[in-house]
DOZA-527721 format. One record per residue (C-alpha): y negated, z, x negated; residue in three letters; residue number from 1. Coordinates in steps of 0.05 Angstrom, whole numbers, plus 5000, padded with zeros to 4 digits. Each point is the difference from the previous one (the first is absolute). Layout:
<recs>
+------+------+------+-----+-----+
|    Y |    Z |    X | res |   n |
+------+------+------+-----+-----+
|    Y |    Z |    X | ALA | NUM |
...
+------+------+------+-----+-----+
</recs>
This chain:
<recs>
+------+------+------+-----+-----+
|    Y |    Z |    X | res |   n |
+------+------+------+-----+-----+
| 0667 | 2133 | 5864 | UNK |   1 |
| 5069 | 5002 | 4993 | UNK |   2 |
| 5056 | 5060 | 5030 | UNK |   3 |
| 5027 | 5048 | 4945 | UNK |   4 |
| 5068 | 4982 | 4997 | UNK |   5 |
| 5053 | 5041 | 5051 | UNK |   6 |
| 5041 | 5059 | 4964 | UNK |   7 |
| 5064 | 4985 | 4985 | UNK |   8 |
| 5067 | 5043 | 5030 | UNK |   9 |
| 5010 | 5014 | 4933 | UNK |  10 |
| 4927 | 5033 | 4992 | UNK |  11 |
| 5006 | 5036 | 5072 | UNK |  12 |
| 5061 | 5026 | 4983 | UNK |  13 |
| 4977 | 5022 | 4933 | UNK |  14 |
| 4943 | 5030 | 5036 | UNK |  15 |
| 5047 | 5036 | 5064 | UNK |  16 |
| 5039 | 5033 | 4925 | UNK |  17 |
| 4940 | 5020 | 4968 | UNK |  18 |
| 5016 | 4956 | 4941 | UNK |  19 |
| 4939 | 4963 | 4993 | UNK |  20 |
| 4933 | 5028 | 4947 | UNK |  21 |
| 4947 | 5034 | 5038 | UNK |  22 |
| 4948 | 4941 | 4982 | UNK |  23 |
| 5056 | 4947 | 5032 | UNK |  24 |
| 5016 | 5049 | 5056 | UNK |  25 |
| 4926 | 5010 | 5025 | UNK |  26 |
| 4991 | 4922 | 4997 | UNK |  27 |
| 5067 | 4984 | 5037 | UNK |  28 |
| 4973 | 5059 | 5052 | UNK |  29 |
| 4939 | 4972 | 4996 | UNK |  30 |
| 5028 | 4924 | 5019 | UNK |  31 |
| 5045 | 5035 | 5060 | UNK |  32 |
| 4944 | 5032 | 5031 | UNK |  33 |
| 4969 | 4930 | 5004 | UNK |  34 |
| 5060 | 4952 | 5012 | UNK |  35 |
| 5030 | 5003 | 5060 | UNK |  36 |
| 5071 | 4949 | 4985 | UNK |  37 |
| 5009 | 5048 | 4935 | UNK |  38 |
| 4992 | 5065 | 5043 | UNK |  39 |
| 5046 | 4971 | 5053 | UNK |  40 |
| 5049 | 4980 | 4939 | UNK |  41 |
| 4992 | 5082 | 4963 | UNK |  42 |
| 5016 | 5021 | 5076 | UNK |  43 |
| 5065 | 4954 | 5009 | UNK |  44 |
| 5020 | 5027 | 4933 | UNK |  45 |
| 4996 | 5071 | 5016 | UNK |  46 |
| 5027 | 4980 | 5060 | UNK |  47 |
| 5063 | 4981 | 4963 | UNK |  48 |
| 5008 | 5063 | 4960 | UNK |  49 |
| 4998 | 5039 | 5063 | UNK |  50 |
| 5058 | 4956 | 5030 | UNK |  51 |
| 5048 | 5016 | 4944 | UNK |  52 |
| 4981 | 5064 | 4997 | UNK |  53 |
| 5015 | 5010 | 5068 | UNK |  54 |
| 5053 | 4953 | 5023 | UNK |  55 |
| 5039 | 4973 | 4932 | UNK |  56 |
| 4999 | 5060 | 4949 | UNK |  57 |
| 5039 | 5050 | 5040 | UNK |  58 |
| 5059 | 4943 | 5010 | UNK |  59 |
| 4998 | 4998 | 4926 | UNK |  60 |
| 5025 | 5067 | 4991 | UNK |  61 |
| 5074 | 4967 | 4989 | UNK |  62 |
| 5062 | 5018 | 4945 | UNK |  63 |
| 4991 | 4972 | 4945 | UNK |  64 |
| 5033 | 4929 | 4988 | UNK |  65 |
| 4973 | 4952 | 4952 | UNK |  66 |
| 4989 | 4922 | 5038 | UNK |  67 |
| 4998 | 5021 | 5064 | UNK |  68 |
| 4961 | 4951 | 5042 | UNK |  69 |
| 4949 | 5020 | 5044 | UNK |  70 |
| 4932 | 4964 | 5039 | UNK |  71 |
| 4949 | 5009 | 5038 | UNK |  72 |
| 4948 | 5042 | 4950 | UNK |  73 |
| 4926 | 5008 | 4994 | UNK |  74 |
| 4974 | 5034 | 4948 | UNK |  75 |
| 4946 | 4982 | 4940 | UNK |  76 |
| 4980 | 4930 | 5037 | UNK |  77 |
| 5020 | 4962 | 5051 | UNK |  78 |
| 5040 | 4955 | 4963 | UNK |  79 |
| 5062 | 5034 | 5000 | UNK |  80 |
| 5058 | 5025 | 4944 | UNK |  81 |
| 5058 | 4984 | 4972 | UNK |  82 |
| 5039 | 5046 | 4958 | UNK |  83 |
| 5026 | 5062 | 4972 | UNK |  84 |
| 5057 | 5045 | 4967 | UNK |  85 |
| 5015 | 5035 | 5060 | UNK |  86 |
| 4973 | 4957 | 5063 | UNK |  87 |
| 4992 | 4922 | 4994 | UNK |  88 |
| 4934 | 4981 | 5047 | UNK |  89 |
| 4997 | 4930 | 5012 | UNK |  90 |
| 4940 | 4971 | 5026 | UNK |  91 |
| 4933 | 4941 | 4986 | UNK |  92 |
| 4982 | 4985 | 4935 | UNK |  93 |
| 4928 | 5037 | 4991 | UNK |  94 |
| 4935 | 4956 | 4986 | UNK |  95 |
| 4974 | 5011 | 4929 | UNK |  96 |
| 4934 | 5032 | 5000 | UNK |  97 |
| 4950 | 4978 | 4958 | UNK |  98 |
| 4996 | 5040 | 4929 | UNK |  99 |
| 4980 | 5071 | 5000 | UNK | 100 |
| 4980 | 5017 | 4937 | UNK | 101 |
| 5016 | 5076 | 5004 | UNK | 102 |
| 5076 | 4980 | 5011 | UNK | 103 |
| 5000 | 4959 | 4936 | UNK | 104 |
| 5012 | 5009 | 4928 | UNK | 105 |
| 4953 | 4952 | 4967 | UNK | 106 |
| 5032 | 4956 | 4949 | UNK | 107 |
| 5077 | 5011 | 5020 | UNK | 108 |
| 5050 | 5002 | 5047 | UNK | 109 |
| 4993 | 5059 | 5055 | UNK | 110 |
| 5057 | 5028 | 5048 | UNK | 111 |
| 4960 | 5052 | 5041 | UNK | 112 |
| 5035 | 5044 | 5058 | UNK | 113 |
| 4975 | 5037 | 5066 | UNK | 114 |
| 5043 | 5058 | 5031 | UNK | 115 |
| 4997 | 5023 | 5070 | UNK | 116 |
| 5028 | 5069 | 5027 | UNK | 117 |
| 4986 | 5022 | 5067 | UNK | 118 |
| 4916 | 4990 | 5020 | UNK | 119 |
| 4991 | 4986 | 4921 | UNK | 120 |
| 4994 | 4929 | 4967 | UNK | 121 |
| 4977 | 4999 | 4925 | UNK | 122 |
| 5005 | 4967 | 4936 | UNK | 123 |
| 5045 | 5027 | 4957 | UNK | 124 |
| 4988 | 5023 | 4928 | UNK | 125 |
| 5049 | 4983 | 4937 | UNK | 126 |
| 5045 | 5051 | 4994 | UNK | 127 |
| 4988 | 5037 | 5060 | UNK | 128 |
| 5062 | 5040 | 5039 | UNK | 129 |
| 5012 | 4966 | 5070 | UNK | 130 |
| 5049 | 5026 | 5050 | UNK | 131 |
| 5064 | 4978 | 5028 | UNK | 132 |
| 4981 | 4962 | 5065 | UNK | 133 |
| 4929 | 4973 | 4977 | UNK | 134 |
| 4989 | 4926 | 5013 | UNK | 135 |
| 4974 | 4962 | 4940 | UNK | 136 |
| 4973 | 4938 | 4999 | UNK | 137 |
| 4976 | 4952 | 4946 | UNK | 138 |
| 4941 | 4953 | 4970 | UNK | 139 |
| 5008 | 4953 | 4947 | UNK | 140 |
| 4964 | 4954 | 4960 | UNK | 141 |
| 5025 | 4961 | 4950 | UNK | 142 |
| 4945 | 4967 | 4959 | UNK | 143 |
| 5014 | 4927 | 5041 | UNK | 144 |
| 5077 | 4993 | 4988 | UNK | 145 |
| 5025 | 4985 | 5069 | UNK | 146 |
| 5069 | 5030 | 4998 | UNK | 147 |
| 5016 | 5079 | 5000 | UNK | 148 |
| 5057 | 5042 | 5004 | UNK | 149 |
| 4996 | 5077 | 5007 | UNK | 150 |
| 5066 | 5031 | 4975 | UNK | 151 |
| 5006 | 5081 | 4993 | UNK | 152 |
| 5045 | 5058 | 4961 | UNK | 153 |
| 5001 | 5069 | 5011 | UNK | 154 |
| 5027 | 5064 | 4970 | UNK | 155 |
| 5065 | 4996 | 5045 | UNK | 156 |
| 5009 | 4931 | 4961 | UNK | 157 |
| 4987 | 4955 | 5060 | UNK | 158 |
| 4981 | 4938 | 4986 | UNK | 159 |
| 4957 | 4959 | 5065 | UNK | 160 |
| 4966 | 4940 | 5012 | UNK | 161 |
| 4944 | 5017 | 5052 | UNK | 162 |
| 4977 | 4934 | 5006 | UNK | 163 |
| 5026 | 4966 | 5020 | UNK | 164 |
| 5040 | 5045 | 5028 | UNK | 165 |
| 5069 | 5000 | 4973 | UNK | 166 |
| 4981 | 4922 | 4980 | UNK | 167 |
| 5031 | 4966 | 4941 | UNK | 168 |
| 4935 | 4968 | 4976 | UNK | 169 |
| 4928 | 5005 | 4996 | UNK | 170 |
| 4956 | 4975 | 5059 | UNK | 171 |
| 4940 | 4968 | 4997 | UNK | 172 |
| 4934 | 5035 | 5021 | UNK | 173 |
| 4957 | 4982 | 5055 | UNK | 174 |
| 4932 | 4996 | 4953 | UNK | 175 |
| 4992 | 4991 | 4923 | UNK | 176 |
| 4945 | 5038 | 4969 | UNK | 177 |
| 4983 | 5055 | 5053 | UNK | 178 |
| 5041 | 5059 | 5014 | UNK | 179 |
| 5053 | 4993 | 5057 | UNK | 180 |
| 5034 | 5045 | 5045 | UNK | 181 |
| 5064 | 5005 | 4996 | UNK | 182 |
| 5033 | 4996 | 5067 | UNK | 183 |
| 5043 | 5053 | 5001 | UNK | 184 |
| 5006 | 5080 | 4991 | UNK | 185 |
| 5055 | 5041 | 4960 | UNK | 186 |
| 5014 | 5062 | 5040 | UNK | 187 |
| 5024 | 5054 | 4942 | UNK | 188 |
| 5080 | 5020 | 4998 | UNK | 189 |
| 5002 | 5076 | 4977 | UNK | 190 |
| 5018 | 4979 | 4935 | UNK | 191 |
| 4961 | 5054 | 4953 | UNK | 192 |
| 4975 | 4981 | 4940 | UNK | 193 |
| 4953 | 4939 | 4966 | UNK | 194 |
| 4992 | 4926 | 5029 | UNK | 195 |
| 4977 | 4946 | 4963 | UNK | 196 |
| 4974 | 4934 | 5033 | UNK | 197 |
| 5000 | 4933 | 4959 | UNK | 198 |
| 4959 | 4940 | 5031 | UNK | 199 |
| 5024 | 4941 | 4963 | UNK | 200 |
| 4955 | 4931 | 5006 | UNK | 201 |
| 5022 | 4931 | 4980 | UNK | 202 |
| 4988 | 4930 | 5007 | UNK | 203 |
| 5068 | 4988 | 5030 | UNK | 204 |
| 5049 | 5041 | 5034 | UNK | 205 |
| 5022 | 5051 | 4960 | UNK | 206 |
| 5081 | 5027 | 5019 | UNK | 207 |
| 5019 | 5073 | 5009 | UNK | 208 |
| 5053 | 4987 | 4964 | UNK | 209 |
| 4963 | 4987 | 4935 | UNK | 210 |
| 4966 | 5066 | 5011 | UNK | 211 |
| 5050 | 5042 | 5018 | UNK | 212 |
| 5028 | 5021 | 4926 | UNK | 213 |
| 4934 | 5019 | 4981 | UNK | 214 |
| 4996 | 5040 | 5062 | UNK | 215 |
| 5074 | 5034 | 4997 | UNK | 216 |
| 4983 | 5006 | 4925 | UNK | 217 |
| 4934 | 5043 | 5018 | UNK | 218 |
| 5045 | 5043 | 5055 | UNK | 219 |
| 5044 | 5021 | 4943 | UNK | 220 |
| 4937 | 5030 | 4962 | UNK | 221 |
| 4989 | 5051 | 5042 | UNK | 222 |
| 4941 | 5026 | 5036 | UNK | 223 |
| 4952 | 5014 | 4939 | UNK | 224 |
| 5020 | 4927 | 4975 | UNK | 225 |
| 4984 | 4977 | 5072 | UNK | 226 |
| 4936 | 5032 | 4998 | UNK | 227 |
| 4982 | 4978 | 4930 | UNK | 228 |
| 5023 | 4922 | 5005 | UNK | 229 |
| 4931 | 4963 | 5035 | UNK | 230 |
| 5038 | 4931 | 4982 | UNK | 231 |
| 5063 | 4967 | 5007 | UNK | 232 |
| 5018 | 4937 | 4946 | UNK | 233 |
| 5009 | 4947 | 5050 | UNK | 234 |
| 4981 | 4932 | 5002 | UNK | 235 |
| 4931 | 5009 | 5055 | UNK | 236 |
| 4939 | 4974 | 4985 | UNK | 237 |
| 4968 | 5064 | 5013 | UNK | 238 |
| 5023 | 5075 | 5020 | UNK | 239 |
| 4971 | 5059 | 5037 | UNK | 240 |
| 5033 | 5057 | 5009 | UNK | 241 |
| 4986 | 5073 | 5039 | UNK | 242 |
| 5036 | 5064 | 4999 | UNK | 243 |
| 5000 | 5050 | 5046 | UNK | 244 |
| 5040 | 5064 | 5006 | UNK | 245 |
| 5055 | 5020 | 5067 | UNK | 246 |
| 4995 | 5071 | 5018 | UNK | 247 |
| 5060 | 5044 | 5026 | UNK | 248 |
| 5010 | 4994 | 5069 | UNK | 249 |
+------+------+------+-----+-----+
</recs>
C-alpha cells in the first residue's frame, strides 16, 4: 500500500494561516499527526515565522525610501523574497508548490496575496484596508503562459513594477499551470488611498514600457477609476488583477 503523498509548504502554510476548509484542514491535521518529514517540515516553517518575527521585522521599522536593498529575510517559506515599494529583499527563488485548489480561480488567471503584521500571517481579501508597514507577498497563476510581469498604480499616481522589481520586462515563472510564489514581499509606503495590482502573462517577455501609458493613463483617473478599472488594454495573453486599500498611517 502506497504513502499518502507529503503536504506541501504551500498547504502547511495555508494550514499555520488558517486558510485552508475545515474538511481539508482536518485531513492535512490528520496527515501531520501521522507523518513525521511533514511535521518536521510545519515545525521548520513556524520556525521561520518566529525568526522574522523576532530578529528581521523590528530592523524593518526604517524611513521610507522606495528601492532600498535589503537581505537576509525569512518570512512565508524558506525560500526567500525579493521586493517591495519601500524595502527591496533579495533572496532564493521559492520552489513552486503543487496546486492548491483553494488559492485558485478555476478557469482564469489568479494573482492572490498574503499579509503579515506582527504574530499575524493571512490571506488577504479584495478590497480590504492594509496598513502602512505590512509585508505583502504574492501567488500567481497564469493559465500555462510562462512569462509574468506584475506592474502596480496607486491613488498618489505611482506607477511600480513589483516583479520584477523595478525590471524592464516580464520574467518567466518557475512552473506553468500551478500557482507560484512569488519571491518577494512589498512592504506598504504610507501612501493612503486604493492600490491596484495587474499580473500580466504572456508567451514572451512583455516590456514595462509598453505598459506604462496604460498605467500612467489609469493614475490620472483617480482613485474611484482605480478602483473600478479590473483590466488594463495591453497586449498579455491573460490578466489578473487585485485591489486592496492603504490606510492612514
Amino acid at each position: 500500500m502506497n504513502a499518502p503523498p507529503h503536504v506541501s509548504s504551500l498547504k502547511l502554510e495555508a494550514l499555520a494561516m488558517g486558510a485552508l476548509p475545515p474538511p481539508e484542514r482536518a485531513t492535512t491535521q490528520a496527515h501531520l499527526d501521522t507523518c513525521l518529514a511533514c511535521r518536521a517540515r510545519s515545525e521548520e516553517l513556524a520556525s521561520h515565522r518566529r525568526h522574522f518575527t523576532a530578529h528581521v521585522l523590528p530592523r524593518a521599522q526604517l524611513p521610507s525610501s522606495r528601492g532600498v536593498p535589503w537581505s537576509d529575510w525569512r518570512w512565508w517559506a524558506p525560500a526567500l523574497a525579493l521586493a517591495s515599494a519601500v524595502v527591496l529583499l533579495f533572496a532564493l527563488v521559492a520552489v513552486p508548490a503543487p496546486q492548491e485548489p483553494e488559492l485558485a480561480v478555476k478557469g482564469g488567471a489568479m494573482l492572490q496575496l498574503f499579509a503579515h503584521r506582527g504574530e499575524r500571517t493571512w490571506k488577504v481579501e479584495e478590497g480590504e484596508a492594509l496598513a502602512p508597514g505590512d509585508q505583502v507577498r504574492f501567488v500567481v497563476e497564469g493559465l500555462g503562459l510562462p512569462y509574468v510581469l506584475v506592474v502596480s498604480v496607486d491613488g498618489a499616481g505611482q506607477v511600480n513594477t513589483y516583479y520584477p522589481f523595478g525590471g524592464h520586462e516580464s520574467v518567466q515563472l518557475p512552473s506553468r499551470g500551478l500557482p507560484v510564489e512569488i519571491p518577494g514581499s512589498v512592504v506598504l509606503d504610507n501612501a493612503p488611498g486604493p492600490e491596484r495590482l495587474f499580473a500580466l502573462f504572456s508567451r514572451q517577455p512583455l516590456s514595462f514600457e509598453s505598459v506604462a501609458p496604460a498605467l500612467r493613463e489609469l493614475s490620472t483617473g483617480g482613485a474611484e477609476v482605480i478602483r473600478d478599472r479590473r483590466r488594463l488594454p495591453v497586449a498579455a495573453g491573460a490578466q489578473a488583477t487585485f485591489l486592496f486599500e492603504k490606510t492612514q498611517p
